[in-house]
VOPAGU-2260 file (C-alpha; in pm, 1 decimal, decimal comma):
REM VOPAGU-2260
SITE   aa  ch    i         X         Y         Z
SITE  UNK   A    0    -908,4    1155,1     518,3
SITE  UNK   A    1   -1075,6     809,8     502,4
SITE  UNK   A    2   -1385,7     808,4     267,5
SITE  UNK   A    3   -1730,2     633,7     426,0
SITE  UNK   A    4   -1646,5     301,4     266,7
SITE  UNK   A    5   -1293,7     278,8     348,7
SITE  UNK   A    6   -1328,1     391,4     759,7
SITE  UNK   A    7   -1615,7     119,0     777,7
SITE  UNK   A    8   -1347,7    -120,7     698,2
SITE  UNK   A    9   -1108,8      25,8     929,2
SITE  UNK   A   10   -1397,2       2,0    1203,6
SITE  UNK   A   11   -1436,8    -368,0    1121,1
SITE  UNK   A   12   -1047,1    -462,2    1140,3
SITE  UNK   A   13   -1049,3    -300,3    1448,1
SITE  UNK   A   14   -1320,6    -488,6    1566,5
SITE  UNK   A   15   -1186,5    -800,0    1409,8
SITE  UNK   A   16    -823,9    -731,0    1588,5
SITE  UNK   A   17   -1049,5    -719,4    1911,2
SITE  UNK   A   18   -1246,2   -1029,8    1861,1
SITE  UNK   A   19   -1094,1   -1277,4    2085,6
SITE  UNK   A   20   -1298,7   -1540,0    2014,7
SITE  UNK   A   21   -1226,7   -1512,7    1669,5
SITE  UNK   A   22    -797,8   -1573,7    1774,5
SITE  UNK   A   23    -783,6   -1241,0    1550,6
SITE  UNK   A   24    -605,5    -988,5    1797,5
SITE  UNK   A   25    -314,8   -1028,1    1732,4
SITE  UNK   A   26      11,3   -1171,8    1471,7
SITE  UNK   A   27     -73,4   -1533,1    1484,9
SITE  UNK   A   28     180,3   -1825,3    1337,6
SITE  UNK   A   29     176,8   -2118,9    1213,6
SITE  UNK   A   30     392,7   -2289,4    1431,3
SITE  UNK   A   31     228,8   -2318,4    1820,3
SITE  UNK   A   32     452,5   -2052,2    2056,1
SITE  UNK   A   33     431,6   -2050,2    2429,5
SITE  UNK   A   34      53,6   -1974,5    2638,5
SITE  UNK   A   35     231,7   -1677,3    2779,4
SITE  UNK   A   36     362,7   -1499,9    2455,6
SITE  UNK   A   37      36,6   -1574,1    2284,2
SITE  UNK   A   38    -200,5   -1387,8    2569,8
SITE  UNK   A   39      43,4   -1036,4    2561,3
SITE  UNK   A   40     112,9   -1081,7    2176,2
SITE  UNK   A   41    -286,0   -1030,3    2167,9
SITE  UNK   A   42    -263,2    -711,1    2388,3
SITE  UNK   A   43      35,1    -555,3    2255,5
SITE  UNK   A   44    -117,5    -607,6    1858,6
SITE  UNK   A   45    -433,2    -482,0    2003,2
SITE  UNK   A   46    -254,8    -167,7    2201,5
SITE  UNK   A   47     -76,3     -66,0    1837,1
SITE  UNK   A   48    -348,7     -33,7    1649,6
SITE  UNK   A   49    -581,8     170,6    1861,7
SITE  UNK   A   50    -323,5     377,2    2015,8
SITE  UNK   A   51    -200,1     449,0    1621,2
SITE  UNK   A   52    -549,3     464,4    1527,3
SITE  UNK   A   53    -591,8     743,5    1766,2
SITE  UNK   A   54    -263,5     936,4    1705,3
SITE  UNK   A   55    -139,8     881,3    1981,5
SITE  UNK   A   56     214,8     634,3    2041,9
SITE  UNK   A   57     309,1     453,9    2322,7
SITE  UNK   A   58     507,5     178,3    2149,2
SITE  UNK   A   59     828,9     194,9    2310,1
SITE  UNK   A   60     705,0     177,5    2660,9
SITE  UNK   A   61     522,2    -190,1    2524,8
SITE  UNK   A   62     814,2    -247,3    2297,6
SITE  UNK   A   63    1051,4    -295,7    2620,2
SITE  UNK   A   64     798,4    -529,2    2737,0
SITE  UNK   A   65     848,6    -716,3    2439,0
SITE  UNK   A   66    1218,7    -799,2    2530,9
SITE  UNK   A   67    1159,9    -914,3    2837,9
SITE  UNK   A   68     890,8   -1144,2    2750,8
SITE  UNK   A   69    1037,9   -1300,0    2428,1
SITE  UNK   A   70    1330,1   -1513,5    2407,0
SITE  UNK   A   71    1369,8   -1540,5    2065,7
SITE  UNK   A   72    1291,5   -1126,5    2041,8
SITE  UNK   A   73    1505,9    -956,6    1752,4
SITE  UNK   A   74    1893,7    -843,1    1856,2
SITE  UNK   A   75    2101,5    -588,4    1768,6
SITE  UNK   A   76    1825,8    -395,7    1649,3
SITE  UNK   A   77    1875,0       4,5    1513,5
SITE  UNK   A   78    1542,5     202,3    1436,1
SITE  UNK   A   79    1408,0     229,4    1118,8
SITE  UNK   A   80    1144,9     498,3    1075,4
SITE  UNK   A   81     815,6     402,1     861,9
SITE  UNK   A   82     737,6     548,3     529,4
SITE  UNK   A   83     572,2     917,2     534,0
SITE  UNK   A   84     430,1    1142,5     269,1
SITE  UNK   A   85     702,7    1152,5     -28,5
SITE  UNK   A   86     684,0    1206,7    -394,6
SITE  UNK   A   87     834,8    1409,6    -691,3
SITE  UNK   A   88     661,9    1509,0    -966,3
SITE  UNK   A   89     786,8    1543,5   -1324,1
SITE  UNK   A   90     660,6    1794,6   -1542,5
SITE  UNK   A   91     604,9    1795,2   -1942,1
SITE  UNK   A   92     924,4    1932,6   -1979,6
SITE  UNK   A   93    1131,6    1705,0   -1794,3
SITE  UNK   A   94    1166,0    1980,3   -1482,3
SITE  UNK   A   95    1153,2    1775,9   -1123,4
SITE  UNK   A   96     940,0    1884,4    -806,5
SITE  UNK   A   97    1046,6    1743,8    -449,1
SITE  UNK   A   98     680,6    1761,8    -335,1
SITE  UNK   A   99     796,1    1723,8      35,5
SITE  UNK   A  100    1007,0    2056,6     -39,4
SITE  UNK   A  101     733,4    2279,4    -231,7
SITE  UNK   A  102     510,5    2476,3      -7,1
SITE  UNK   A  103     150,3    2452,4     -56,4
SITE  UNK   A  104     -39,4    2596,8    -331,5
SITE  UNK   A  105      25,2    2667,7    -648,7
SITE  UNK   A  106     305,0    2501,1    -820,3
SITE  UNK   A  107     213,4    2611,7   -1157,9
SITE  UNK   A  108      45,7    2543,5   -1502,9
SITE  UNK   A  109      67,6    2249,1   -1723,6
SITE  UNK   A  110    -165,7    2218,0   -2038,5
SITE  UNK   A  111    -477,8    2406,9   -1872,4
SITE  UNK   A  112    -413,7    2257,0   -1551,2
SITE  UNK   A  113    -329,7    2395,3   -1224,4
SITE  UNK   A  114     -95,4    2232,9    -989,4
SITE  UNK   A  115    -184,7    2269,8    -618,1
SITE  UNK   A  116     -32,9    2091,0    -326,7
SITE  UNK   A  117    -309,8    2141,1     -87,2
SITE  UNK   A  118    -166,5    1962,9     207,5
SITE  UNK   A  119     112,6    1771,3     341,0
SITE  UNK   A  120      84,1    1421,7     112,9
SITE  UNK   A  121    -190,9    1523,2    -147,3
SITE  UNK   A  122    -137,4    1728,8    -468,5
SITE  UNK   A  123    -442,3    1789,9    -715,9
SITE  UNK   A  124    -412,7    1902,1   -1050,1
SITE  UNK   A  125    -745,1    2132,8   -1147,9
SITE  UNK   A  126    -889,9    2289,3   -1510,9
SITE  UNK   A  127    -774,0    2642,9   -1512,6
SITE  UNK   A  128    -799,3    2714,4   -1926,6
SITE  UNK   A  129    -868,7    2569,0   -2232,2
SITE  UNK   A  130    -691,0    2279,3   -2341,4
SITE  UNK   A  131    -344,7    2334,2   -2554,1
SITE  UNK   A  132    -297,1    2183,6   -2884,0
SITE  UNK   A  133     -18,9    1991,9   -2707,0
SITE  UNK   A  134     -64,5    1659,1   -2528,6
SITE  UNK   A  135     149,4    1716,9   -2189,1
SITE  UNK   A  136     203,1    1407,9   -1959,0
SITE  UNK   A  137     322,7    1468,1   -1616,0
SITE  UNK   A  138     468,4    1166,5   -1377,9
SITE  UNK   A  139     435,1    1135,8   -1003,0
SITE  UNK   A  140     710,4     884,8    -866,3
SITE  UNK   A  141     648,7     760,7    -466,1
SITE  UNK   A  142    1038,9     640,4    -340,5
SITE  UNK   A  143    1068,0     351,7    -115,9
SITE  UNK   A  144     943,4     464,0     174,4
SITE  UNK   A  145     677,6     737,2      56,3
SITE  UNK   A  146     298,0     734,1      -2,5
SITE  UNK   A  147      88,3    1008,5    -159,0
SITE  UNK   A  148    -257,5    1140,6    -268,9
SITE  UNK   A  149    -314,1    1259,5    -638,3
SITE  UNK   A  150    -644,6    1418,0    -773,5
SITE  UNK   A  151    -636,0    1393,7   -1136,7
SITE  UNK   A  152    -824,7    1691,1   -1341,7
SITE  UNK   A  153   -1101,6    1459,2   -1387,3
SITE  UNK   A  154   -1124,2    1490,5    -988,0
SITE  UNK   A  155   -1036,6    1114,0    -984,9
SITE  UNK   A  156    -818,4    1020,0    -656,8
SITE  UNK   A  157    -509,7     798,4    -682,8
SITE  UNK   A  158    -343,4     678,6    -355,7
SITE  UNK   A  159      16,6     599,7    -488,9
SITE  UNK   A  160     187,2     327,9    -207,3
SITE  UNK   A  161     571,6     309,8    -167,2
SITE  UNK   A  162     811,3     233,2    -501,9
SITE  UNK   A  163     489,8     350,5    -710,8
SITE  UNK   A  164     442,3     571,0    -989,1
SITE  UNK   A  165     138,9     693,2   -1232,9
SITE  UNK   A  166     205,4     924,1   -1558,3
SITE  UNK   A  167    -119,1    1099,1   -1665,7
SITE  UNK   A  168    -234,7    1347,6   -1934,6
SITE  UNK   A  169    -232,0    1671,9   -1730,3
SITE  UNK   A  170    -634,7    1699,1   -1934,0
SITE  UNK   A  171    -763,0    1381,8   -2062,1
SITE  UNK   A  172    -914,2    1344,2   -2418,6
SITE  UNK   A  173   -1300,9    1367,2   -2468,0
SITE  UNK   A  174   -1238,9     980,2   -2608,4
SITE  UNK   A  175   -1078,9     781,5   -2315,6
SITE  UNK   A  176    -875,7     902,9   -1990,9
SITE  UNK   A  177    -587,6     697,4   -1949,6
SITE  UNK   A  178    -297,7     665,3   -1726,7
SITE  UNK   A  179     -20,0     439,5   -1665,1
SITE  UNK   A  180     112,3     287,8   -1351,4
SITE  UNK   A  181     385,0      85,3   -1187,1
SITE  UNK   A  182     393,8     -35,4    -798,5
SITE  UNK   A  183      65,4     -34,8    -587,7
SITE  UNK   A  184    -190,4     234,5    -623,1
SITE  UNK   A  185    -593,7     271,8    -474,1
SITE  UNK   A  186    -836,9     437,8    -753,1
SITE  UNK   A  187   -1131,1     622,8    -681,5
SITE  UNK   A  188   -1256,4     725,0   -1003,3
SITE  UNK   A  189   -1513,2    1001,2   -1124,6
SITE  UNK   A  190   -1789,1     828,4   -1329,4
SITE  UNK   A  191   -1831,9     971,3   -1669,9
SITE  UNK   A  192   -2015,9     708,1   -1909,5
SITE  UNK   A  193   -1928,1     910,3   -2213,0
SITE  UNK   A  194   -1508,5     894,3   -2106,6
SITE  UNK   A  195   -1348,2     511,1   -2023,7
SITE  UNK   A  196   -1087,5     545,1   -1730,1
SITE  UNK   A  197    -828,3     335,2   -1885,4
SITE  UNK   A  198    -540,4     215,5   -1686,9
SITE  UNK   A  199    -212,8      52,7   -1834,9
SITE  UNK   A  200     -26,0    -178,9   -1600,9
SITE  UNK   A  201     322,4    -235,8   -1635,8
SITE  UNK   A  202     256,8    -221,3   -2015,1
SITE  UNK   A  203      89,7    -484,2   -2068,9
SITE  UNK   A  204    -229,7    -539,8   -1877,9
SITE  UNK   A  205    -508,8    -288,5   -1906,6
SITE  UNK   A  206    -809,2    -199,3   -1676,5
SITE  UNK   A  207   -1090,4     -41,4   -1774,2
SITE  UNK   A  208   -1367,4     168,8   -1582,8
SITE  UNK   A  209   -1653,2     380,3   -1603,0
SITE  UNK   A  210   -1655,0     502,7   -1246,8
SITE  UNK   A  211   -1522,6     292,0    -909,9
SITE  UNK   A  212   -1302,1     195,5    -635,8
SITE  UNK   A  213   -1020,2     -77,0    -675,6
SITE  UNK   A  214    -623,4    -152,8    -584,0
SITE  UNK   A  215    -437,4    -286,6    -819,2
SITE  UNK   A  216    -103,5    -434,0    -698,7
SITE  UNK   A  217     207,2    -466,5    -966,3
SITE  UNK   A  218     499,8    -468,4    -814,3
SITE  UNK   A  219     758,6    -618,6   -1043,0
SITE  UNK   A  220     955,0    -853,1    -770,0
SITE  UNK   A  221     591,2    -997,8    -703,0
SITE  UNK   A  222     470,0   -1314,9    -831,4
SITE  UNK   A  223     121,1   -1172,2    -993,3
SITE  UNK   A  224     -41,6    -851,5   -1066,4
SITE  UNK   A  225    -370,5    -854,9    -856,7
SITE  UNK   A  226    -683,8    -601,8    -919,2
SITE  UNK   A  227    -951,0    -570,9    -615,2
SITE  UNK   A  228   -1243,6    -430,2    -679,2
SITE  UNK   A  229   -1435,7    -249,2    -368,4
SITE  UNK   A  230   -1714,3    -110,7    -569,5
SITE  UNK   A  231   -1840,8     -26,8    -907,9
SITE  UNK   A  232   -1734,8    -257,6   -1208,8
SITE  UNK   A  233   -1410,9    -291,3   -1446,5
SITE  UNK   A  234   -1277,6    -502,5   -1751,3
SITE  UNK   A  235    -936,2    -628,2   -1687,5
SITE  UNK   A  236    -731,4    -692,9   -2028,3
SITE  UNK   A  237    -465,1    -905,5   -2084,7
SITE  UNK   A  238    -226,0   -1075,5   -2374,1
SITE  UNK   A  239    -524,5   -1102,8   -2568,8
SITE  UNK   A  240    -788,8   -1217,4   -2278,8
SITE  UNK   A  241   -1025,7   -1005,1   -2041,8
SITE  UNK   A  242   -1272,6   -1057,7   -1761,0
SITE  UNK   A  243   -1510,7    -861,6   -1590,1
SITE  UNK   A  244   -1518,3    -807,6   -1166,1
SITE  UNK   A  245   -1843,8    -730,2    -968,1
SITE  UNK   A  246   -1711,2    -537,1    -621,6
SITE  UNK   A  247   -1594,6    -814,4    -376,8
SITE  UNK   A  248   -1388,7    -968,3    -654,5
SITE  UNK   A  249   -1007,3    -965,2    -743,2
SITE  UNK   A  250    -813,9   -1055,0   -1042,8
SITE  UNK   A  251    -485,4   -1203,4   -1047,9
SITE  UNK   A  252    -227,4   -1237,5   -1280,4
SITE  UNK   A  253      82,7   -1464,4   -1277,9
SITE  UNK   A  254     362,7   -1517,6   -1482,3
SITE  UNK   A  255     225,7   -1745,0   -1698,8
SITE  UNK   A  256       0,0   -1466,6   -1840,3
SITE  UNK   A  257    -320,9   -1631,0   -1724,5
SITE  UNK   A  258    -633,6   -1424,6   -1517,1
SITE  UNK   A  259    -746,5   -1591,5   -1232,4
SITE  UNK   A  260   -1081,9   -1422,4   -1070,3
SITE  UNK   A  261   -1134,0   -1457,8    -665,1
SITE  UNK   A  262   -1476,2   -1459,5    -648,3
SITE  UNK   A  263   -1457,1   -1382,3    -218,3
SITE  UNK   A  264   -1160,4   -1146,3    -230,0
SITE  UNK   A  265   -1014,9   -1034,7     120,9
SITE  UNK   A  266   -1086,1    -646,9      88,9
SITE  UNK   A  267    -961,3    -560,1     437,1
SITE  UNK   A  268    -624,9    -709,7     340,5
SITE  UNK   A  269    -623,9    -502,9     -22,2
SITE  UNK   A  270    -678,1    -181,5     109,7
SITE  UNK   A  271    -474,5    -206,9     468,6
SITE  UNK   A  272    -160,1     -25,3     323,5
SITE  UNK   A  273    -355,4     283,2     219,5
SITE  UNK   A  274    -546,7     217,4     596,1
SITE  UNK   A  275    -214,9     244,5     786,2
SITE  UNK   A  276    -194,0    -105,4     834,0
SITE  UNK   A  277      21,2    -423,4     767,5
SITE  UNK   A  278    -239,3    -688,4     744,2
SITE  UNK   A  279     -99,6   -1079,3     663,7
SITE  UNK   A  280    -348,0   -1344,3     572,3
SITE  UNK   A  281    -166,7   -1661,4     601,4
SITE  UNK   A  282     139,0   -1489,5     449,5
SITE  UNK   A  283     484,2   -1655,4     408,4
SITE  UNK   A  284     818,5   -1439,1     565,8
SITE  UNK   A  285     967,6   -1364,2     223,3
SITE  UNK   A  286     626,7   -1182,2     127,3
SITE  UNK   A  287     614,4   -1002,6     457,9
SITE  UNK   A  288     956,4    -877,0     424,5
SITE  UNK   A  289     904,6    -739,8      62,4
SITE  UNK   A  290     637,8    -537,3     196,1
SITE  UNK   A  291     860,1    -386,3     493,1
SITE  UNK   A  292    1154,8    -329,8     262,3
SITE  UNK   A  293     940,9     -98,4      54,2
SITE  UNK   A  294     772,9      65,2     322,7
SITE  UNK   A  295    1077,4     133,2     546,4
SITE  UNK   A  296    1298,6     181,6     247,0
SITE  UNK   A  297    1563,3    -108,8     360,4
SITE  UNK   A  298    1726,7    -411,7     166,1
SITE  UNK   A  299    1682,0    -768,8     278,6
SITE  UNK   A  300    1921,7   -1029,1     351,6
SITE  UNK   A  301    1843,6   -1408,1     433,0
SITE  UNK   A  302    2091,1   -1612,2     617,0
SITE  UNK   A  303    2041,3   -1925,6     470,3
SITE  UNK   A  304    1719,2   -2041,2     313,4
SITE  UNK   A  305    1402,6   -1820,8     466,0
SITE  UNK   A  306    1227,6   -1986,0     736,9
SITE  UNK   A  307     896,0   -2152,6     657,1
SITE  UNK   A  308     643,4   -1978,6     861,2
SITE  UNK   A  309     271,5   -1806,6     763,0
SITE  UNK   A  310     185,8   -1505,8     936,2
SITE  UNK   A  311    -178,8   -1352,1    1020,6
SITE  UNK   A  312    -264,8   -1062,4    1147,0
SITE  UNK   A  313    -220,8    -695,3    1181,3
SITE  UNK   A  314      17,0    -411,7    1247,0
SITE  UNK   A  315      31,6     -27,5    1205,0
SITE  UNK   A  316     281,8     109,8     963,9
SITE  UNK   A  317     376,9     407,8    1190,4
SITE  UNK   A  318     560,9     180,7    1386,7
SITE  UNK   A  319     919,6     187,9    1385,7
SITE  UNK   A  320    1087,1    -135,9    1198,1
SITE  UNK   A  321    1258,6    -245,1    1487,6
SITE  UNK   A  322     865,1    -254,8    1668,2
SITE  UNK   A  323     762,8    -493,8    1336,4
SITE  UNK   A  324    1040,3    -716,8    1349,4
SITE  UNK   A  325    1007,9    -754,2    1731,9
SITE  UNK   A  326     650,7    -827,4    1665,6
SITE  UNK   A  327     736,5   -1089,8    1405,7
SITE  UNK   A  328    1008,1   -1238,6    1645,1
SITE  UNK   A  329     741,4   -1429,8    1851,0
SITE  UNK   A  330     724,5   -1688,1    1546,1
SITE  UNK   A  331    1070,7   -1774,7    1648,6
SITE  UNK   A  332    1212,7   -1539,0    1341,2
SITE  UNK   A  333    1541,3   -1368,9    1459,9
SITE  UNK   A  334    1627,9   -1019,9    1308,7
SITE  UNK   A  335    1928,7    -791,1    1344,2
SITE  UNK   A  336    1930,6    -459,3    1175,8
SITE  UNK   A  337    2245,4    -322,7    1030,2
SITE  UNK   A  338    2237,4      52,2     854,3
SITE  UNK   A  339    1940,6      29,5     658,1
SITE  UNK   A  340    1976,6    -377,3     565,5
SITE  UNK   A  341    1726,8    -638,9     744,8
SITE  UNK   A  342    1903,5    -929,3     819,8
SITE  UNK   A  343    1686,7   -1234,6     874,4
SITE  UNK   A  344    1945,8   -1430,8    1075,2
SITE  UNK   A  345    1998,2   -1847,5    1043,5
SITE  UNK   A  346    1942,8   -2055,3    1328,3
């Protein structure tokens, strides 16, 4: 369930999708496409996203209309289901959990804490008893293709994305709580002045926190590591350097080790994964297609050099791949889907 902060800025995509006048409704490119594809691109954007927003799906009915009105629409395309709620979970003692196997409730003890999967997607881990001697670290791991809800025993929330992972002390030290993470996760976490929330990146770049909301994005096959901060404040650490965001700001790292702080950072595009969404903000293909090989758990193949196009714009991620790349397809983009491989096809 969507806290207060994060469906407000569902309510204003949607309203920003809906904004005509604003040439938001839809995927827009950088290249000019035909009058007519532009005015029911706008509507069939605009009809995903409420209809998913709704839970309810009528995509295939507006997906056929898609193939009549594009010429340059996606062939040979095979459905690809989205992502859905997937994880294990690896215990101190090197024991596995398929969390989309387990039942809910209790899935045991580790160190004083009490495992519970309390719904489909979300596990929280809860003191039960005093603390062992013993430090035990457990390790949730999202696949490609899976998403998943963690409450740490501090009753801090961690939204892992696809190809993610966090490994956490299952009860944090009276000094500092810290965790470690790989791939994309969304933090809320529980204030406590007296205990740091320390998060290690990757191993090497460090984020500290009192109490607050931020992403952080560290994907290794992407170019920087980038920190958004919705709310609250945190000290971001690295090779030596560190800055400091107020909410509304974002810190990037890039290869050549250096922070770089976005003073007017682009929230609604930050937090759109963990919103359902795809959102692109003048986005090249290559970047798009990372993001839908994660989510739909598929591998990527160019056919020649990647075409040089910017995408903007929105899209659910309950949508089948084939609906995506169809979507995309109005930029001129041709796709064929083979097994589980997304072929970008040359001209």
């Amino acid at each position: 369930m969507l806290g207060a902060s994060e469906a407000a800025l569902r309510d204003k995509l949607l309203n920003r999708i809906l904004d005509k006048n604003r040439g938001s409704a839809t995927l827009q490119f950088e290249h000019q496409i035909p009058s007519r594809k532009t005015h029911w691109l706008r509507w069939a954007a605009a009809v995903i996203i409420l209809l998913t927003a709704a839970g309810s799906f009528i995509f295939i009915n507006h997906d056929r209309e898609t193939e009549n009105v594009s010429g340059n629409a996606a062939i040979n395309l095979a459905d690809v289901a989205p992502g859905r709620n997937k994880a294990t979970l690896t215990l101190s003692n090197g024991s596995i959990i398929d969390l989309d196997d387990a039942k809910n409730g209790n899935l045991g003890i580790e160190g004083g804490s009490k495992i519970l999967k309390v719904a489909e997607g979300q596990v929280n881990y809860t003191y039960d008893s005093p603390k062992g001697e013993k430090k035990e670290y457990n390790t949730m791991t999202t696949p490609r293709g899976g998403q998943y809800l963690l409450q740490l025993p501090d009753s801090t929330k961690v939204w892992l994305n696809a190809a993610s992972s966090i490994t956490f002390p299952v009860n944090f030290s009276d000094i500092e709580r810290n965790v470690s993470i790989t791939g994309e996760a969304y933090f809320e976490v529980t204030k406590n002045i007296k205990r740091p929330f320390v998060i290690s990146i990757n191993d090497q770049t460090k984020v500290r926190v009192l109490g607050t909301h931020f992403n952080i994005s560290a994907y290794t096959d992407e170019p920087f590591i980038k920190t958004t901060l919705v709310e609250g404040s945190i000290r971001i650490s690295h090779t030596g350097s560190s800055e400091i965001l107020v909410p509304g700001q974002a810190a990037s790292i890039n290869k050549s080790k250096e922070i770089r702080i976005i003073d007017k950072a682009n929230i609604e595009e930050a937090l759109a994964w963990k919103n359902g969404f795809f959102q692109f903000e003048g986005t090249n293909l290559t970047t798009v297609m990372r993001q839908l090989s994660r989510w739909y758990d598929t591998e990527v193949i160019f056919e020649g050099e990647p075409p040089d196009k910017e995408f903007v714009g929105s899209i659910s991620r309950n949508v089948n791949a084939s609906g995506v790349l169809k979507m995309l397809a109005f930029a001129g983009v041709q796709f064929r889907i083979e097994n589980r491989k997304i072929i970008v096809m040359s001209k």
